[in-house]
N, C-alpha and C positions, 0 to 999 in steps of 0.2 A: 467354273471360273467366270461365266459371261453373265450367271446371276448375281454373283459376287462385284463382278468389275461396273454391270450396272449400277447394282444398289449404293456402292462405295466407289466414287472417282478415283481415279488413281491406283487404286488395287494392281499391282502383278500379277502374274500366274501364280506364282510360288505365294506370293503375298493371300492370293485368292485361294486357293487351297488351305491354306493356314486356317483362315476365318472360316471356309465352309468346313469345316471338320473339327474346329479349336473349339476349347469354353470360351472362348471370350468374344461376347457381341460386340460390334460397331457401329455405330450412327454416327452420321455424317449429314449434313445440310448447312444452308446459309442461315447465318448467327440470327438474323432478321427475320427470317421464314421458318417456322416451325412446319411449315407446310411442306417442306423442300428436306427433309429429315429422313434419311433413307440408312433401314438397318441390314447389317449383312445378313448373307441365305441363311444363318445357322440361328439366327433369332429363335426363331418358331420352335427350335430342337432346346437349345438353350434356357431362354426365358419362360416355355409353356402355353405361348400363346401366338399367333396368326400378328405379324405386326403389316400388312396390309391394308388397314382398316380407315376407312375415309378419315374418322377424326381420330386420327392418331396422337397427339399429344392427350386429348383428353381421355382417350382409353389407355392411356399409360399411367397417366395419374389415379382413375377408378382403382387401377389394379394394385398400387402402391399402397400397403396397409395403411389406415388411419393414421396412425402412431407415430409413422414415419414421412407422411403426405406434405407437412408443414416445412421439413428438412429439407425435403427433397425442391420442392419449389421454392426456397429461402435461397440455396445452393445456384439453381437456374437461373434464378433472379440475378443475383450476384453477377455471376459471368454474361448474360444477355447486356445486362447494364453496364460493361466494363468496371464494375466495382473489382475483379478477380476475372485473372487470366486463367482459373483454374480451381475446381471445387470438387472435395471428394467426401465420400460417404457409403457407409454400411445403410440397407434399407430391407422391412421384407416386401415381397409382391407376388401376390396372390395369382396363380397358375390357375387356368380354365378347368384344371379338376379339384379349383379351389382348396389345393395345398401352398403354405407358402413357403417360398426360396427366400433366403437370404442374399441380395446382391452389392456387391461393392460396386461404386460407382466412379467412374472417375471424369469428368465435363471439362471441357477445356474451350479455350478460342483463339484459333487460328485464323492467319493473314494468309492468302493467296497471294505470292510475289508478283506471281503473271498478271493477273488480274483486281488484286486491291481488293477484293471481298474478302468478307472475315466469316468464318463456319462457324460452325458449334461443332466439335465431335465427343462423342462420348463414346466409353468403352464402360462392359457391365461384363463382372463375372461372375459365375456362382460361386458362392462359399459357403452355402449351407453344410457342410460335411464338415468343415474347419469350424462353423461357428457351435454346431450341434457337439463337438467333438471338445471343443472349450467348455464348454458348456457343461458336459461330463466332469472335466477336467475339476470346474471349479464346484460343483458337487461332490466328486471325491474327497478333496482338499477340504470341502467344509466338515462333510464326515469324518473325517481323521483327526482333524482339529475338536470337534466335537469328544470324539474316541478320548484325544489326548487329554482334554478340561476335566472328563469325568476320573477318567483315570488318574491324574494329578489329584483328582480332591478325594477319592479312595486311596488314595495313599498318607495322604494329607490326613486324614480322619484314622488310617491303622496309626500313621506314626503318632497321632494325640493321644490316641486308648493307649499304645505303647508306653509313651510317656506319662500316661498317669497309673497305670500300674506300677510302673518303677517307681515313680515318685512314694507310690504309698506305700511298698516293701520298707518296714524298720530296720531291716539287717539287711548287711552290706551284699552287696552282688558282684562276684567277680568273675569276667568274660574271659576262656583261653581259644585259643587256637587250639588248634591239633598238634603242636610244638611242647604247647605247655605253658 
C-alpha cells in the first residue's frame, strides 16, 4: 500500500491493494507536468516495463507501436488542451521482451476541489486476450462464410446440371413418394 498510496494520491488501503494486485494500471499527475506522472506499483507487472524511468512520457511513447503512436498522442493532445474532458482508445505497446499487448486506454482531467489543479489520470488495461480472442472469432466467421459461399455455389452448379438433364428428358418424369 505505501508504494501504491505514494505513486497515486489519494489511494486507500483497500483502494491500494486493488491497484497493486489488479490489471489495471493508474497514472496520476498534474495535467501541466508530464513530469509529475506517477504510475501505480503494478505497472511494471502489468504493462512489461520499469515505468521509473527519467524521461518517462517519451519512453512510453517509444514503446507505443508506430501504428498506433499518432492515436495515442492525438488523444493527449486533446485532453492536455481542454479540447476533451476525456479520451479513449485501444493501442499496441511493445513490452521489454519485445512482445506486444494490446492496451485500452482511458485519459481523463480532473479538478482538484481543495486545491484548483487539474491532473491528467489515466487508467490502462490489458486486453490482449479479448482482442486476440475477437480476432479468432472473426477468422472463424470468415471461414464459415467462405464454407457457406462455396457450398451455395456447389449446390447452385448440382441444381443447374439437374436441371438441364431434365430439361432434355423427352418423356415425361413422374416423382412419388413412398405413399404413391
Amino acid at each position: 500500500m505505501d508504494q501504491v498510496g505514494q505513486r497515486v494520491p489519494g489511494a486507500d488501503a483497500l483502494g491500494g491493494r486493488l491497484l497493486a494486485d489488479g490489471p489495471m494500471v493508474v497514472c496520476r499527475g498534474l495535467l501541466e507536468d508530464p513530469s509529475t506522472w506517477r504510475f501505480s506499483a503494478n505497472a511494471e507487472r502489468v504493462l512489461g516495463w520499469p515505468v521509473d524511468s527519467p524521461d518517462g512520457l517519451a519512453t512510453w511513447l517509444e514503446r507505443i507501436h508506430p501504428d498506433d503512436r499518432g492515436g495515442f498522442e492525438a488523444a493527449l493532445a486533446r485532453v492536455l488542451s481542454g479540447e476533451a474532458d476525456r479520451a479513449e482508445l485501444h493501442m499496441r505497446l511493445r513490452q521489454a521482451d519485445g512482445d506486444l499487448r494490446w492496451i485500452w486506454t482511458l485519459l481523463r482531467a480532473e479538478r482538484d476541489d481543495a486545491t484548483g489543479q487539474r491532473y491528467m489520470v489515466g487508467y490502462d488495461l490489458d486486453v490482449t486476450d479479448r482482442v486476440l480472442a475477437e480476432e479468432r472469432a472473426r477468422r472463424q466467421n470468415q471461414e464459415l462464410e467462405r464454407r457457406i459461399r462455396d457450398r451455395a455455389t456447389e449446390l447452385e452448379n448440382a441444381n443447374a446440371t439437374l436441371r438441364a438433364v431434365l430439361e432434355g428428358i423427352a418423356d415425361p418424369v413422374y416423382v412419388k413418394d413412398a405413399d404413391g
